[in-house]
Backbone as a ProteinNet text record, in pm:
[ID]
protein_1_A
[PRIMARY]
XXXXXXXXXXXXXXXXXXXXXXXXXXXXXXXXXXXXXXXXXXXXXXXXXXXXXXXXXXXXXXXXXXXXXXXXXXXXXXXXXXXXXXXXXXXXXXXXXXXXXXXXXXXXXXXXXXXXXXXXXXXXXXXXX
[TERTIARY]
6665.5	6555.1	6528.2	6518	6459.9	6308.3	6260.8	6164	6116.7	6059	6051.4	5923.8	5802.7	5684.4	5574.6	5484	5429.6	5244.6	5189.3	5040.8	4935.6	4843.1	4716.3	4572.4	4547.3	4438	4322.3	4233.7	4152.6	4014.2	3881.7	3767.2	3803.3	3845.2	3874.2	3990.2	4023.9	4163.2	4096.2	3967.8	3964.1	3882.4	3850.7	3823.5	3653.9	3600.9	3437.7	3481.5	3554	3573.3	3639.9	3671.8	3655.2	3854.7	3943.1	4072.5	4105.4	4247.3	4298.5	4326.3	4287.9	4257.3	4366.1	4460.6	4587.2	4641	4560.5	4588.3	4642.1	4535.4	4587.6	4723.7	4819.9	4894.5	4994.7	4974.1	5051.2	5107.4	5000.4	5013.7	5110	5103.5	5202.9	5308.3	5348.4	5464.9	5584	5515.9	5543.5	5593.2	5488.1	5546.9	5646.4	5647.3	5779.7	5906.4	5916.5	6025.2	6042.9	5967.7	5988.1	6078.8	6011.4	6101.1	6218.3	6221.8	6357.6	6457.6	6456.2	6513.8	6562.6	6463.3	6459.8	6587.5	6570.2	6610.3	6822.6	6798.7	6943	7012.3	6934.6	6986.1	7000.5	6952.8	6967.4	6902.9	6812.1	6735.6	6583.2	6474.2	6377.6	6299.1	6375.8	6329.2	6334	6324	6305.5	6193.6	6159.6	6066.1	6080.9	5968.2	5920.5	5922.3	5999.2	6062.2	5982.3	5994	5960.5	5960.4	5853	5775.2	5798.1	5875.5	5875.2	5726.6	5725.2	5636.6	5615.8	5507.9	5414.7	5403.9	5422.1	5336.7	5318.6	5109.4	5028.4	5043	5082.9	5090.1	5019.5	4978.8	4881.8	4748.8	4690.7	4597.4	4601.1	4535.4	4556	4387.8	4365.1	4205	4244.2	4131.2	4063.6	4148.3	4206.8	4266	4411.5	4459.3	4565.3	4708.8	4851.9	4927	5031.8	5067	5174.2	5288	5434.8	5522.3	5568.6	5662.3	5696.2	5848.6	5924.8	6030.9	6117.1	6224.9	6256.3	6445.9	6515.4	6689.7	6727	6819.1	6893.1	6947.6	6915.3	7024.4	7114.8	7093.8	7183.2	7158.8	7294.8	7255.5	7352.4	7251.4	7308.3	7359.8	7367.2	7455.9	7345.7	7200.6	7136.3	7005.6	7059.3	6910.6	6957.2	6856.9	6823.5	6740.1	6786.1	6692.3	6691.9	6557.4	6510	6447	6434.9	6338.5	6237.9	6123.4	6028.3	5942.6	5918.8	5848.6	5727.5	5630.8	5564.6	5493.6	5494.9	5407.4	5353.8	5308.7	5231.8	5255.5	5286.7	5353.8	5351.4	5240.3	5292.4	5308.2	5221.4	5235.8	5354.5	5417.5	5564.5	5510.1	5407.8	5336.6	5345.4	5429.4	5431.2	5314.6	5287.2	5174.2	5211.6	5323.4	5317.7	5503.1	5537.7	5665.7	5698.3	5794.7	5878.2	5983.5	6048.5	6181.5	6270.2	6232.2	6241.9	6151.1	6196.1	6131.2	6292	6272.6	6389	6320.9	6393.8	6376.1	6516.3	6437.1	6552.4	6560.5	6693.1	6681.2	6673.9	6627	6617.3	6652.9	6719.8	6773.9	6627.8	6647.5	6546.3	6441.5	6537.6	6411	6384.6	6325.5	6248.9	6399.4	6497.1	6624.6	6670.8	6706.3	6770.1	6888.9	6942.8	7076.8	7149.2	7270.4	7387.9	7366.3	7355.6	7327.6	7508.3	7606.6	7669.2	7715	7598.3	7574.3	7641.7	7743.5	7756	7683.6	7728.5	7625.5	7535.5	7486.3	7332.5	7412	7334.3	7391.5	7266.2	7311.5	7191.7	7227	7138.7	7084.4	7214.7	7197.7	7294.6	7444.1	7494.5	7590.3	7616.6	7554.4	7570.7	7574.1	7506.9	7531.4	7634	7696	7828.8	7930.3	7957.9	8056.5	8052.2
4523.9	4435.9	4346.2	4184.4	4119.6	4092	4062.3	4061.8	3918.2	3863.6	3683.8	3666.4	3695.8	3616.7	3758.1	3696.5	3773.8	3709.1	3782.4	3759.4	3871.1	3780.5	3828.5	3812	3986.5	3966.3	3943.7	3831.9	3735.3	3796.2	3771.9	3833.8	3777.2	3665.4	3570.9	3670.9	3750.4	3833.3	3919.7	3986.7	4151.2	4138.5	4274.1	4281.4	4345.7	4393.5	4424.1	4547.9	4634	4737.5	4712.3	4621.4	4570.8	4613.1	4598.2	4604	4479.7	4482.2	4372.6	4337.8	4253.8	4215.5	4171.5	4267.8	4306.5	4172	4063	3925.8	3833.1	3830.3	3750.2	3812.3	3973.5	4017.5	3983.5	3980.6	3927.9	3779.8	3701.9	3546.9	3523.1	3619.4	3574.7	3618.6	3711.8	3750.5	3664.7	3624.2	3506.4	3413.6	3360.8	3248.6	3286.1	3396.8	3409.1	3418.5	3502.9	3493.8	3370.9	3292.4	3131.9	3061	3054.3	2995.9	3049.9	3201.2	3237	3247	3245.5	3176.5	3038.5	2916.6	2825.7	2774.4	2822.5	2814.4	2839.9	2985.6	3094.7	3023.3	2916.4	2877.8	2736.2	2662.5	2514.8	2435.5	2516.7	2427.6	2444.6	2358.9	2331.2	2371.6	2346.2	2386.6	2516.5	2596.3	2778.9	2827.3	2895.1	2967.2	3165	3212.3	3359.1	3387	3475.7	3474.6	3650.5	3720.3	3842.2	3937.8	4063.9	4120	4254.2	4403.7	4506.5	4560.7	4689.9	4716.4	4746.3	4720.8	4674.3	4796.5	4859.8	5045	4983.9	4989.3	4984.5	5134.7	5114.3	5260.3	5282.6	5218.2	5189.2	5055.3	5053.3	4916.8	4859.3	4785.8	4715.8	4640	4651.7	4572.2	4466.1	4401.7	4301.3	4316.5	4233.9	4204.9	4275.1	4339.9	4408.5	4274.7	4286	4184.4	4260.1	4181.2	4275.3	4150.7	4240.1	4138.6	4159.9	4082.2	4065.8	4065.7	4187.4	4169.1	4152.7	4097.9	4088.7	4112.1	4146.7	4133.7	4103.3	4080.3	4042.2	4150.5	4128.9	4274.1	4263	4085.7	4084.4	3919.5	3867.4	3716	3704.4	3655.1	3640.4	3501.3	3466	3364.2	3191.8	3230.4	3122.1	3233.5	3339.6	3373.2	3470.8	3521.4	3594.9	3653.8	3813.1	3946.3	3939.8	3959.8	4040.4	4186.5	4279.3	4317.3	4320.1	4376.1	4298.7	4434.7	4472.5	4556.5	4491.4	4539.2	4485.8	4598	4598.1	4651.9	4635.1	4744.2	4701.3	4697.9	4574.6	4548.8	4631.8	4666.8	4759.2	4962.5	5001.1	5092	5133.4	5042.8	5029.7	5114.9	5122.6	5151.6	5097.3	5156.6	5079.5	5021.4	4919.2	4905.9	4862.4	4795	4769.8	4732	4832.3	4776.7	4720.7	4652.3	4564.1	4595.5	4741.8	4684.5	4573.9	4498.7	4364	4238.4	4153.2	4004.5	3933.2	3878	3808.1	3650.9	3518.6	3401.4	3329.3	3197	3136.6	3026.8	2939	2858.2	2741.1	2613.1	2531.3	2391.8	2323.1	2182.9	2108.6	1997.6	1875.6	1856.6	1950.4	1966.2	2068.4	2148.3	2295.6	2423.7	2361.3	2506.2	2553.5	2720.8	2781.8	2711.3	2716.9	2638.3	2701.5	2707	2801.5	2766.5	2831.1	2814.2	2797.5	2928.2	2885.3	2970.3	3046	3127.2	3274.7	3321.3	3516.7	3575.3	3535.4	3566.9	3550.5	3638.5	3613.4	3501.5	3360.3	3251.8	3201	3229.1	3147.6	3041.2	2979.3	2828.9	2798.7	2878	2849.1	2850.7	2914.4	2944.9	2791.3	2758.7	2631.3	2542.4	2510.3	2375.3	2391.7	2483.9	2510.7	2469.3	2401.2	2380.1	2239.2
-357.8	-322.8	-443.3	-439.2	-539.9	-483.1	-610.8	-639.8	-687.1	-595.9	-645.7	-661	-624.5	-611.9	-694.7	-770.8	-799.8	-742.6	-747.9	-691.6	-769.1	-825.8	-908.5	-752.5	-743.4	-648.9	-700.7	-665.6	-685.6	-588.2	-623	-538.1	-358.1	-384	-282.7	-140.3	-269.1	-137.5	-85.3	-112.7	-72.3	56.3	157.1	232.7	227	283.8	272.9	196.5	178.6	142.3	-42.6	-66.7	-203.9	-211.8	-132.1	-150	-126.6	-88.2	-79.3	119.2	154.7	299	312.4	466.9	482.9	508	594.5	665.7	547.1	398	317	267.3	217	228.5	313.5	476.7	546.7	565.1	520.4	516.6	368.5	270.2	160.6	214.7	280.6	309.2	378.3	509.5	610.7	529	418.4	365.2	274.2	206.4	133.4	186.2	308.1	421.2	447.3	429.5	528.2	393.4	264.6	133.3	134.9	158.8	114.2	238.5	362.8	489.2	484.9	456.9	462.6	346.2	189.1	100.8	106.3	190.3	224.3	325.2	450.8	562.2	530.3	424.3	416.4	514.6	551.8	666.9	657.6	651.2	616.4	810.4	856	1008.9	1059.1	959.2	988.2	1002.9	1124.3	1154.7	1185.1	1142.8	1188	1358.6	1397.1	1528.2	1543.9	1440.7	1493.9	1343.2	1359.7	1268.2	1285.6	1251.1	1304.5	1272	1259.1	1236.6	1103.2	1039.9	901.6	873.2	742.6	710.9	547.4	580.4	476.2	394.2	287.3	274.4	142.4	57.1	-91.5	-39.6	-138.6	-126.6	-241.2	-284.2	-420.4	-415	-530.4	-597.1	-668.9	-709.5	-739.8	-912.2	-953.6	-1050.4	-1050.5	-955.6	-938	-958.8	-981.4	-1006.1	-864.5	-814.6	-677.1	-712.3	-684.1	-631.5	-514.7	-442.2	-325.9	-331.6	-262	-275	-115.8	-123.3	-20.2	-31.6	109.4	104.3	195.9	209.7	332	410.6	506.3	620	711.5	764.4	858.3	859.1	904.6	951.5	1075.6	1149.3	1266.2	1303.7	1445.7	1465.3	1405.6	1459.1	1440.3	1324.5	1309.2	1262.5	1091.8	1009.9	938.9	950.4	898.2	918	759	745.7	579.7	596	504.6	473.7	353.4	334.6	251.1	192.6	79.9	19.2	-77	-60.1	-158.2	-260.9	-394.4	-429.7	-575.8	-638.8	-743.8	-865.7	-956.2	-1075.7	-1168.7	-1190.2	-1303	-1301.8	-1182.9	-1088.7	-1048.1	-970.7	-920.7	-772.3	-726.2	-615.7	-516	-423.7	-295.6	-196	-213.4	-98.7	72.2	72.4	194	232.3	334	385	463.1	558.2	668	674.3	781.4	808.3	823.1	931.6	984.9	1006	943.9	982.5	1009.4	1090.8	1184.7	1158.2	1085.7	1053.7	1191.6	1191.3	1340.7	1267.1	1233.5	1220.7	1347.4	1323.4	1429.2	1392.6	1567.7	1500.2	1524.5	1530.3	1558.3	1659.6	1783.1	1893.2	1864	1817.8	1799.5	1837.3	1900.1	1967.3	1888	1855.2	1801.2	1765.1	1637.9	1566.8	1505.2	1502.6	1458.7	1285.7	1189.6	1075.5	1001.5	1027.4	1012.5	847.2	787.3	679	743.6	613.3	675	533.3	465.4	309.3	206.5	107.7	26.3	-53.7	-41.9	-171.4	-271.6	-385.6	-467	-528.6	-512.2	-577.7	-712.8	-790.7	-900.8	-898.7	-799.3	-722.9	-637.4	-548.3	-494.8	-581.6	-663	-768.1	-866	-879.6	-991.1	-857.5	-744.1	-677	-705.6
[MASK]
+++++++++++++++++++++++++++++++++++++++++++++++++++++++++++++++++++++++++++++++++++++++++++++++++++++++++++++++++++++++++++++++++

């Protein structure tokens, strides 16, 4: 699993219960799947198609630092499967897992599009060609 995004929880994240409010958690996630889909598929027209099921399994407070890690598991004909761990930087505390998030890429009218990707490529890797 890498580990790309890190996040400092802010009063602004927590829930009445003084943790971290699962929705703002979930909304970083989405968007990190969406950068790193978007980024892996060369296509800026990638969307969140489907979410397995979520297991909160830690919480995290108010000044807590979390990163967000994510891998690849499968790429399909038009799509990418990740999964996604998140937890707590210096803890190493799991707070929250994702088997599956399934990313689609799409052409111009919104339709599923053959991407055309079978493997993980990074950025530095593409520009040394």
């Amino acid at each position: 699993m890498n580990f790309h995004t890190r996040k400092w929880i802010k009063p602004e994240d927590l829930n009445p219960n003084g943790t971290l409010f699962g929705g703002r958690l979930l909304e970083w996630i989405d968007e990190e799947a969406a950068l790193y889909a978007i980024i892996q598929l060369e296509n800026p027209r990638t969307v969140t198609k489907f979410m397995s099921e979520i297991n909160f399994r830690s919480s995290a407070k108010k000044g807590d630092i979390i990163e967000i890690g994510l891998e690849v598991t499968h790429f399909g004909r038009t799509s990418l499967t990740l999964a996604c761990e998140v937890r707590n930087k210096m803890t190493r505390e799991v707070i929250i897992s994702i088997d599956k998030i399934i990313m689609v890429s799409l052409d111009e009218a919104g339709n599923p599009s053959p991407h055309g990707k079978t493997e993980t490529e990074y950025v530095k890797d593409r520009l040394a060609k």
